[in-house]
N, CA, C and O atoms as a MOPAC input file, in Angstrom:
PM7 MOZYME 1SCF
protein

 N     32.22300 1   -10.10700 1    24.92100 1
 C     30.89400 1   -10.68500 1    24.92900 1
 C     30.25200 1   -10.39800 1    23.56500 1
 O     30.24100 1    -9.35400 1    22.91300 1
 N     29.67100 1   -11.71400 1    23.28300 1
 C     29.28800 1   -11.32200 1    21.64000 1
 C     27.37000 1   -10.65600 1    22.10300 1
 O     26.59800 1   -10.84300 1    23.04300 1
 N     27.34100 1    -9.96300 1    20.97600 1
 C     25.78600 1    -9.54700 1    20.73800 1
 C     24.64200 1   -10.34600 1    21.31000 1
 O     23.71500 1    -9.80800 1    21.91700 1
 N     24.73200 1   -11.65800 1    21.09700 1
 C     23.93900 1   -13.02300 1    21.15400 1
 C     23.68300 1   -12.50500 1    23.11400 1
 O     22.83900 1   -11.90100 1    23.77800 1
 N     25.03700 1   -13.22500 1    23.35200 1
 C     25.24700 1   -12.75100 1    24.47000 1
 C     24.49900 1   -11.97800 1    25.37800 1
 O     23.79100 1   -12.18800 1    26.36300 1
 N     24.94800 1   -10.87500 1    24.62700 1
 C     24.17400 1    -9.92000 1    25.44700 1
 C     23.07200 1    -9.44900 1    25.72300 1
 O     22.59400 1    -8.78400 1    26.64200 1
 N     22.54500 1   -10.13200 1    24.27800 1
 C     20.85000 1   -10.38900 1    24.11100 1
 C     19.93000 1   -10.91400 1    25.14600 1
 O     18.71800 1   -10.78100 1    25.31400 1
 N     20.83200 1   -11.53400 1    25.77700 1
 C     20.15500 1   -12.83700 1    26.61200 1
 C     19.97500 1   -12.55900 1    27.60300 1
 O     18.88500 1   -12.66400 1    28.16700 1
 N     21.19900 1   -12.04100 1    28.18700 1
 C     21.23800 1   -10.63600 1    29.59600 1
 C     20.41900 1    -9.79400 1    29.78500 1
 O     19.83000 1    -9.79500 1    30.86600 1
 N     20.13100 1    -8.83900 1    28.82800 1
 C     19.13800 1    -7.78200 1    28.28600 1
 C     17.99700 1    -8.30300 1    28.77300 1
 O     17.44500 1    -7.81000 1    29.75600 1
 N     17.38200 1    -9.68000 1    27.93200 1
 C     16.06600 1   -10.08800 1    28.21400 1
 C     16.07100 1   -10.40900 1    30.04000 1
 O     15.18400 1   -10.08300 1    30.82900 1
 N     17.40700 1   -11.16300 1    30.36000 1
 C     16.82200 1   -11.12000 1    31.51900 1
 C     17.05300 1   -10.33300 1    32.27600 1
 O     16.22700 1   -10.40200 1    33.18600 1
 N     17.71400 1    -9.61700 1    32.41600 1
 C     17.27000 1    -7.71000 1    33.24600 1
 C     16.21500 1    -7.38800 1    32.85700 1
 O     15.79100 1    -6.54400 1    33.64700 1
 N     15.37900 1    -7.60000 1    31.93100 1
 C     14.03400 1    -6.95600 1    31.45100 1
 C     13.68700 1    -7.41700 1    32.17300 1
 O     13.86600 1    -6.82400 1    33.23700 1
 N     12.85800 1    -8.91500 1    32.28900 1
 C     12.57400 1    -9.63200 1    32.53800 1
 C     12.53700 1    -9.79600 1    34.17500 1
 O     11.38600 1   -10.03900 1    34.53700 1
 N     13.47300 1    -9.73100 1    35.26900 1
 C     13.50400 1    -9.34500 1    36.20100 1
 C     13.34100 1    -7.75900 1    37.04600 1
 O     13.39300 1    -7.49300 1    38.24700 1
 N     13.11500 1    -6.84600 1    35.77600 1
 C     12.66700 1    -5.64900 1    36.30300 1
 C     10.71500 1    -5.68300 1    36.26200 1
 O      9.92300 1    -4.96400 1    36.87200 1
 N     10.43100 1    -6.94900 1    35.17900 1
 C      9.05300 1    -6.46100 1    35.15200 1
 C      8.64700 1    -7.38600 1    36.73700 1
 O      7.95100 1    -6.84800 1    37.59800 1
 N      9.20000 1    -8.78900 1    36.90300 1
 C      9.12400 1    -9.59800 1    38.58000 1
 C      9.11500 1    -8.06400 1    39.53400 1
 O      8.14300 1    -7.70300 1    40.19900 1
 N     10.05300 1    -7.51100 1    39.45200 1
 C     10.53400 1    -6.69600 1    40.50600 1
 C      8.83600 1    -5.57100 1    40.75800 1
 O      8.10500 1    -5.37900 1    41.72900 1
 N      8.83100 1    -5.21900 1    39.72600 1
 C      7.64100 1    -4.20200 1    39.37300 1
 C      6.26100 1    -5.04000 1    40.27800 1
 O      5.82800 1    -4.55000 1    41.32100 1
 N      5.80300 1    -6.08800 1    39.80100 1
 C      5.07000 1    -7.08600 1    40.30800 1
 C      5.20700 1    -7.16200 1    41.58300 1
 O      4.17500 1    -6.79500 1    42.14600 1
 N      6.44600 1    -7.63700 1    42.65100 1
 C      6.61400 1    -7.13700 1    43.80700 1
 C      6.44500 1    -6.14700 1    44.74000 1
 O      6.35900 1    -6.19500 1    45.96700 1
 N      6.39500 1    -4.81700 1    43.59000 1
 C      6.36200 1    -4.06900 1    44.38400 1
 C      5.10100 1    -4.00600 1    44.80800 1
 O      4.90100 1    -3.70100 1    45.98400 1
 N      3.91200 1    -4.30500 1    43.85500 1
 C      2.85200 1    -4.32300 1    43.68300 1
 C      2.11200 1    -5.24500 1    44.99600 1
 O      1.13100 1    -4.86700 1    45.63700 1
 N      2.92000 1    -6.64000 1    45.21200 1
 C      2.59500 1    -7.24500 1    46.09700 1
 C      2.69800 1    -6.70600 1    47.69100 1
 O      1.83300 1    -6.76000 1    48.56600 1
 N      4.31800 1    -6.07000 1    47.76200 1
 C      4.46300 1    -5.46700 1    49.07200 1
 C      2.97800 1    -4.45500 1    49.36500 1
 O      2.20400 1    -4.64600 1    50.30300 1
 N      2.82400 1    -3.29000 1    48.23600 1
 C      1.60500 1    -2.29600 1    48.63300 1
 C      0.71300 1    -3.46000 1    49.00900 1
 O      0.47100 1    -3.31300 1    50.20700 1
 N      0.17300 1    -4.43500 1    48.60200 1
 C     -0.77400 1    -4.84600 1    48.98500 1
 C     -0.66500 1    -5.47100 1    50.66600 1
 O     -1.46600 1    -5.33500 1    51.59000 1
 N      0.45400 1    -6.08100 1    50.62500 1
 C      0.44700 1    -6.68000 1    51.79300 1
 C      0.82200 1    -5.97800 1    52.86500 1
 O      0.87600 1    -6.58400 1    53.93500 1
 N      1.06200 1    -4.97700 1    52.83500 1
 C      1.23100 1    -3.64400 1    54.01400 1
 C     -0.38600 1    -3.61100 1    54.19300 1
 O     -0.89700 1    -3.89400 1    55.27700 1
 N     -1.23800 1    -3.20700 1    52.93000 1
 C     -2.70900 1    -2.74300 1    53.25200 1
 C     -3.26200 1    -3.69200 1    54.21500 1
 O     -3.88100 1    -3.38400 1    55.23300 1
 N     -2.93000 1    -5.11300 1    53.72700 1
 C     -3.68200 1    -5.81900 1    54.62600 1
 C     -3.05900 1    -6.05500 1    56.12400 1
 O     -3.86300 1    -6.56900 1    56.90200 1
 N     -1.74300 1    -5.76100 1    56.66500 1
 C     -0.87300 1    -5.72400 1    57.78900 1
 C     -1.31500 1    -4.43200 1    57.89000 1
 O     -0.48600 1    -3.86300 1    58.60100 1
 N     -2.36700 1    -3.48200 1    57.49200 1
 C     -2.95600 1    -2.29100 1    57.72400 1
 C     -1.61500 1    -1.32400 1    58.66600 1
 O     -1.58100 1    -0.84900 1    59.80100 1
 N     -0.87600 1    -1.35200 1    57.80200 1
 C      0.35100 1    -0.52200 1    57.85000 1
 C      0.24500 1     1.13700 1    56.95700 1
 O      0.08400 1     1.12400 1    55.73700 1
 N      0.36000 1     2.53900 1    57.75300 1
 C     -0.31500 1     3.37900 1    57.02700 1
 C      0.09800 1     3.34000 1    55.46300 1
 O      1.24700 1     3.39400 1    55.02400 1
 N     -0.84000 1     3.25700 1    54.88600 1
 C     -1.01600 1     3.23600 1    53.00700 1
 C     -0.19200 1     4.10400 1    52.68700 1
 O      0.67700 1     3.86800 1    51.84700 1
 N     -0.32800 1     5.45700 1    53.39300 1
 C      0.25400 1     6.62300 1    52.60900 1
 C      1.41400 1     6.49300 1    52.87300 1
 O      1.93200 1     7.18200 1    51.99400 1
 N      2.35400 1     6.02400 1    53.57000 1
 C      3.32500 1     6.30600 1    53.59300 1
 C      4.48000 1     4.96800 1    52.85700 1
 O      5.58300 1     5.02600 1    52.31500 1
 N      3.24400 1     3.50300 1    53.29600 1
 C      3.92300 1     2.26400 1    52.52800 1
 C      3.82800 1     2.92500 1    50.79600 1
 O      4.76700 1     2.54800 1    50.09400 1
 N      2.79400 1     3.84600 1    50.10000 1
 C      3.08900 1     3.90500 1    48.85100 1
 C      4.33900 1     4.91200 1    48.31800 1
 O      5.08100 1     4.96400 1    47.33700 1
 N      4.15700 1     5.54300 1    49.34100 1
 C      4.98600 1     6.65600 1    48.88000 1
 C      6.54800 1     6.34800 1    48.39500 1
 O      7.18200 1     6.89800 1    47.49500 1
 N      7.15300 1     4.75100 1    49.74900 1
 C      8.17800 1     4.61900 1    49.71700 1
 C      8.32800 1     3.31700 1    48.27300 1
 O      9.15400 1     3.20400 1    47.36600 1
 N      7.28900 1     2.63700 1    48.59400 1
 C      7.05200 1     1.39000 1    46.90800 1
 C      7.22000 1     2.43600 1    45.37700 1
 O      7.91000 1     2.35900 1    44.36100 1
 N      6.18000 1     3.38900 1    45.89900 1
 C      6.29300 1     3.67600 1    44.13700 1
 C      7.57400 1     4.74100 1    43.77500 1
 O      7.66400 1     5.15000 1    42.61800 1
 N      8.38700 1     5.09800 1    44.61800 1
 C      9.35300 1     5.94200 1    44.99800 1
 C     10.16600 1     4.76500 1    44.33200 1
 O     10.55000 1     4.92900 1    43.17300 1
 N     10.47700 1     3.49700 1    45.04300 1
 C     11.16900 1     3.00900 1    44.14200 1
 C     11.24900 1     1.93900 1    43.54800 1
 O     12.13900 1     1.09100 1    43.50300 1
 N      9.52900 1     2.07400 1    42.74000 1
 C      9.25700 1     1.32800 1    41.34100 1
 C      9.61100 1     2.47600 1    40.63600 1
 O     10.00600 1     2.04500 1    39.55300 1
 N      9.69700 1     3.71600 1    40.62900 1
 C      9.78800 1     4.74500 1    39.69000 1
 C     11.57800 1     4.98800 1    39.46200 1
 O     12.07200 1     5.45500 1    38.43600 1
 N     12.23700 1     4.60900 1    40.50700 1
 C     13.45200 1     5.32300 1    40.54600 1
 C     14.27100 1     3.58000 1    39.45600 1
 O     15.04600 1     3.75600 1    38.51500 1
 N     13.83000 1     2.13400 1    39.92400 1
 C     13.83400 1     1.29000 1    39.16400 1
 C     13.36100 1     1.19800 1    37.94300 1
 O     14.04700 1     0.42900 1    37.27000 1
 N     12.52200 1     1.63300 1    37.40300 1
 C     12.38200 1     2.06500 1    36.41900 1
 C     13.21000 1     3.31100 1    35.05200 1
 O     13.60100 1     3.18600 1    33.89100 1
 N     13.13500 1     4.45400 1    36.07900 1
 C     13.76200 1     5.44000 1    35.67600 1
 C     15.67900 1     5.00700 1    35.05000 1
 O     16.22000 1     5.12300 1    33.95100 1
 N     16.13500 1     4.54200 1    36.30100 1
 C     17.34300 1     4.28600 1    36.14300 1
 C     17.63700 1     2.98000 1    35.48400 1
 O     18.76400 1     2.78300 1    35.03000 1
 N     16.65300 1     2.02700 1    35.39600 1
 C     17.21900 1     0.74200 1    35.52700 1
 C     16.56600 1     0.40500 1    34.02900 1
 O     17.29500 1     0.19800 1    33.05900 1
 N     15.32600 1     0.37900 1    33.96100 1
 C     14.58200 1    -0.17400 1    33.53200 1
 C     14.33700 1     0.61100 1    31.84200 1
 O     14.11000 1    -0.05900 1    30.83400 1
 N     14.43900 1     1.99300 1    31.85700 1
 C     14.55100 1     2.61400 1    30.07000 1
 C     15.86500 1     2.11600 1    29.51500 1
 O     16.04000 1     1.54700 1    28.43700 1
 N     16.85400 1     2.46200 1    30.53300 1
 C     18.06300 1     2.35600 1    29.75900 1
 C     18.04600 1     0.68800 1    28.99700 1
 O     18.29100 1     0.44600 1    27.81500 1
 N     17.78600 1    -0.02300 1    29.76700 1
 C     17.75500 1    -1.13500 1    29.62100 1
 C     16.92400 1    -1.52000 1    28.08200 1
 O     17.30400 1    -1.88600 1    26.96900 1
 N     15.96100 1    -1.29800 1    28.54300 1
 C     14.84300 1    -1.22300 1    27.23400 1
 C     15.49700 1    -0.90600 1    25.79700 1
 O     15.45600 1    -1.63700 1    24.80700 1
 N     16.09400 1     0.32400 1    25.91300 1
 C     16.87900 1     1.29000 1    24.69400 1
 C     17.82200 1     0.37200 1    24.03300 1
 O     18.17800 1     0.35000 1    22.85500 1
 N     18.23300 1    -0.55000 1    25.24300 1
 C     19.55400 1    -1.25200 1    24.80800 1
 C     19.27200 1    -2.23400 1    23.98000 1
 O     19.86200 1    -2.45000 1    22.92200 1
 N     18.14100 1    -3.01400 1    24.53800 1
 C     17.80000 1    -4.24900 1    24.18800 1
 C     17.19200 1    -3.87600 1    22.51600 1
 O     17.30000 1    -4.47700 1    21.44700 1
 N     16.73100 1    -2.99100 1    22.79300 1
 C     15.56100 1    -2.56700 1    21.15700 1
 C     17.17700 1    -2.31900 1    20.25600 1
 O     17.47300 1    -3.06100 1    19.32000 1
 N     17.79800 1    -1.55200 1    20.56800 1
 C     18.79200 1    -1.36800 1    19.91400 1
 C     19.44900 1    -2.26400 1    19.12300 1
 O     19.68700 1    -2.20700 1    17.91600 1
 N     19.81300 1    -3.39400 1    20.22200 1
 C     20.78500 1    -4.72900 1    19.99000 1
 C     19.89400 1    -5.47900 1    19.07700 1
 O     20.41400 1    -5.96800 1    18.07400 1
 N     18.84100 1    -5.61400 1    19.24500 1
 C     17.62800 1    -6.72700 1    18.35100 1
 C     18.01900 1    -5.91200 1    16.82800 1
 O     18.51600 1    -6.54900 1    15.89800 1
 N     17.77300 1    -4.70000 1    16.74600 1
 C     17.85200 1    -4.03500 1    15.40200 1
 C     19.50900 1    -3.87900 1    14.86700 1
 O     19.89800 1    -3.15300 1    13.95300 1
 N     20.20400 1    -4.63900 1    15.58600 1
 C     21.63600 1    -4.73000 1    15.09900 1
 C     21.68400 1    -5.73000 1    14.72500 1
 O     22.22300 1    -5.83200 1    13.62200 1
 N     21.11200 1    -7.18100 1    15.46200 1
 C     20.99400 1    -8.47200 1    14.88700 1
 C     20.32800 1    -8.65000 1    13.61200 1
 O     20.72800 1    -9.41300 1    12.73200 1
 N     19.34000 1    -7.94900 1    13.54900 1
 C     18.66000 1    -8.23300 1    12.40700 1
 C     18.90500 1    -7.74500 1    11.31900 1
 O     18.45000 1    -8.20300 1    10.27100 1
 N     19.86500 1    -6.46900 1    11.41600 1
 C     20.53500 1    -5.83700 1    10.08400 1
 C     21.94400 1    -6.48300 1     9.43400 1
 O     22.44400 1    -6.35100 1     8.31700 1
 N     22.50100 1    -7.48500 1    11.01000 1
 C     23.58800 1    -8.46900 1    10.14700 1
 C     23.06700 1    -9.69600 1     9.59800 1
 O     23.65700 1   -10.50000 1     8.87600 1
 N     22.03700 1    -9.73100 1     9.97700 1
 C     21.54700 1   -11.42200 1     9.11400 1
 C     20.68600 1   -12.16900 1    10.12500 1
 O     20.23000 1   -13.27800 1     9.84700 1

């Protein structure tokens, strides 16, 4: 897989982690209003917007910043 390539991937794993993030955002809300207990619908959302993030979402980032500054140092 060339660089280009993978560029494109990158953006869209980004790109679908920030949707995902947004979702999660939607579920908290729509538990509040299905007045489903808060404390426990957040605990399990931001549990894993954080663990999506953590795992998914830096590495990802690192990669992509990386690859852009490889493209641009070959031309």
């Amino acid at each position: 897989m060339n660089k280009t390539d993978e560029l494109k991937k990158l953006e869209k794993r980004a790109t679908l982690i920030r949707l995902s993030s947004i979702l999660f955002l939607g579920l908290l809300l729509a538990g509040g209003a299905l007045e489903i207990p808060t404390v426990i619908l957040a605990i399990v959302i931001i549990g894993g917007a954080a663990a999506l993030v953590g795992f998914v979402g830096i590495p990802t980032q690192k990669r992509l910043f990386e690859l852009r500054k490889e493209i641009a140092e070959e031309g």
